[in-house]
C-alpha positions in Angstrom: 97.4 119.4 101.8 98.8 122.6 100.3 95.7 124.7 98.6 96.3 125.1 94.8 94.4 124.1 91.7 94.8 121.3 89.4 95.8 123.5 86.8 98.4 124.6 88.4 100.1 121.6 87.8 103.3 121.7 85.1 104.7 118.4 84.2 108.5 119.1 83.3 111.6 116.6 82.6 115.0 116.2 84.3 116.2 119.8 85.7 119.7 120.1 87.4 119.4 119.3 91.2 116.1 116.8 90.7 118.5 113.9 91.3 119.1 115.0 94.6 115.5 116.4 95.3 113.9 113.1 94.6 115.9 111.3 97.0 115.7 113.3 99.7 111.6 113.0 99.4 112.4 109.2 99.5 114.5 108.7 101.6 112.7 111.3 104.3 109.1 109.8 103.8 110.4 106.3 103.8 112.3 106.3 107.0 109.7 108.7 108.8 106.7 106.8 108.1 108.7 103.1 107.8 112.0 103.3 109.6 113.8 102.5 106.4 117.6 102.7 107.0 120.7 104.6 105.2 120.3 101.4 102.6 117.0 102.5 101.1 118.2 106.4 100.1 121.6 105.4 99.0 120.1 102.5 96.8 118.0 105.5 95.6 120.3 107.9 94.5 122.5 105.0 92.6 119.5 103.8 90.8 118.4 106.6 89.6 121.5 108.3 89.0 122.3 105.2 86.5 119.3 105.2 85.2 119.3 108.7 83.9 122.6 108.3 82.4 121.5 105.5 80.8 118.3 107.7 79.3 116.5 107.3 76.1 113.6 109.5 75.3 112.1 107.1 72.7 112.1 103.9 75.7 112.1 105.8 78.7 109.9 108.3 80.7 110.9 110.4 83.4 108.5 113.2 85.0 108.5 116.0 87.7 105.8 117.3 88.9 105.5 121.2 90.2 103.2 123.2 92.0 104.8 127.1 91.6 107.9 125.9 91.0 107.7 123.5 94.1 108.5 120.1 93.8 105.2 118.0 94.2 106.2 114.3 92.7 108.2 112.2 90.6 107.4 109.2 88.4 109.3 107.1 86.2 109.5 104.5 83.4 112.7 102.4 82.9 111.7 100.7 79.6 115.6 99.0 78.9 113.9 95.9 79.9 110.7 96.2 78.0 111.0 93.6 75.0 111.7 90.8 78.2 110.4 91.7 81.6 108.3 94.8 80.8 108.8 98.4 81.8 109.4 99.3 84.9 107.7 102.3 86.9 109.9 103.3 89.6 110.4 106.7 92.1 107.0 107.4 92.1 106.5 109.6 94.9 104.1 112.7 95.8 105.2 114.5 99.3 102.6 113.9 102.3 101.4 118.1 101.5 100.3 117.4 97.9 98.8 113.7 99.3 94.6 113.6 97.5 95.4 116.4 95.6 95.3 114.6 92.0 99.0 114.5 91.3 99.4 111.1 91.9 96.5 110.1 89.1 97.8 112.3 86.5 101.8 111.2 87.0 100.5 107.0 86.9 98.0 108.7 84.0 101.0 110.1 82.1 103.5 106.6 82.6 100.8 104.5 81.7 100.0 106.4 77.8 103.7 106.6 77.6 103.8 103.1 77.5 101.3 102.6 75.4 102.5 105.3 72.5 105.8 103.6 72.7 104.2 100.2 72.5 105.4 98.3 75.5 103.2 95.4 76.4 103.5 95.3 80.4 104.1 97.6 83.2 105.5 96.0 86.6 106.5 98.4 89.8 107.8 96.6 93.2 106.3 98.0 96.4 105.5 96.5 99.5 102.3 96.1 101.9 101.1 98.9 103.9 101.7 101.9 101.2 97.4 101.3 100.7 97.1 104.9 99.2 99.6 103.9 96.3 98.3 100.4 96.1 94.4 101.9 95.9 95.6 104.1 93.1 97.6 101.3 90.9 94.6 98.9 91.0 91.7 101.9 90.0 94.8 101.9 86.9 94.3 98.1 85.8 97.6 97.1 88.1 96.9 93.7 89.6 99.0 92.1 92.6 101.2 89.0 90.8 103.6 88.4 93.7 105.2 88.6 97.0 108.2 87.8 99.1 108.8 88.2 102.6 112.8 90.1 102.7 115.2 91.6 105.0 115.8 94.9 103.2 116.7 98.8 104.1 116.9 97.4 107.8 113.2 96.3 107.7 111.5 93.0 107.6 109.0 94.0 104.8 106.5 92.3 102.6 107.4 93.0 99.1 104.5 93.4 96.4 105.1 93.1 92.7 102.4 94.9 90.8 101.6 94.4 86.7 99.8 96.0 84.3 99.4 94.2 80.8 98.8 96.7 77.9 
């Protein structure tokens, strides 16, 4: 873990090049730690890349974390679904240097009261089993496991995990 304080920490919005940035962290941790394939960062960088064209400030949150202008995590909140299904937290990623260092609280901290200040009723996030750090940190949040499905997916056989979070 990289040595800085908590204070440190600046919380900032989309920024030219973060599309790319955030993908790479994916798609690097993902297939060194889980051998996930070509599949898993290209589905990345579509998703979010329609997602933040399709961006409302009002339904949607999207943060970057920074530690001296480095990147240190992502987080976001894709509320176009949130009358029906919920909102959906997705990219939420802190790289392996900044791992126990409090990010991770304060970005799920920061979705989770934007949710509630813009009155959506339920949070959902799809994961799968193994990411225990992640997992540990959604339930001390309220998040409780609702479902799971064995796939094929990103050139794994994985189980997925549906998480929830009623507001």
């Amino acid at each position: 873990m990289t040595r800085f304080q908590l204070s440190e920490l600046k919380l900032t919005k989309y920024f030219p090049g973060i599309v790319g940035k955030i993908t790479e962290e994916h798609a690097i941790y993902y297939f060194k730690n889980w051998g996930l394939d070509i599949s898993f960062e290209t589905q990345v960088a579509q998703e979010l890349s329609d997602f933040l064209l399709k961006f409302q400030e009002d339904r949607d949150g999207f943060w970057i974390a920074t530690i001296a202008g480095a990147f240190a995590g992502s987080i976001t909140i894709d509320g176009r679904n949130h009358n029906k299904e919920g909102s959906r937290l997705r990219w939420f990623i802190v790289p392996p240097r900044f791992h126990r260092s409090g990010i991770g609280k304060t970005l799920l901290k920061k979705s989770i009261d934007f949710c509630k200040q813009a009155g959506h009723k339920r949070i959902y996030l799809w994961t799968f089993k193994g990411l225990e750090s992640a997992r540990y940190l959604y339930e001390k949040e309220g998040f409780r496991l609702c479902k799971t499905n064995e796939v094929r997916q990103w050139g794994q056989d994985i189980e997925e995990q549906m998480f929830e979070l009623n507001l």
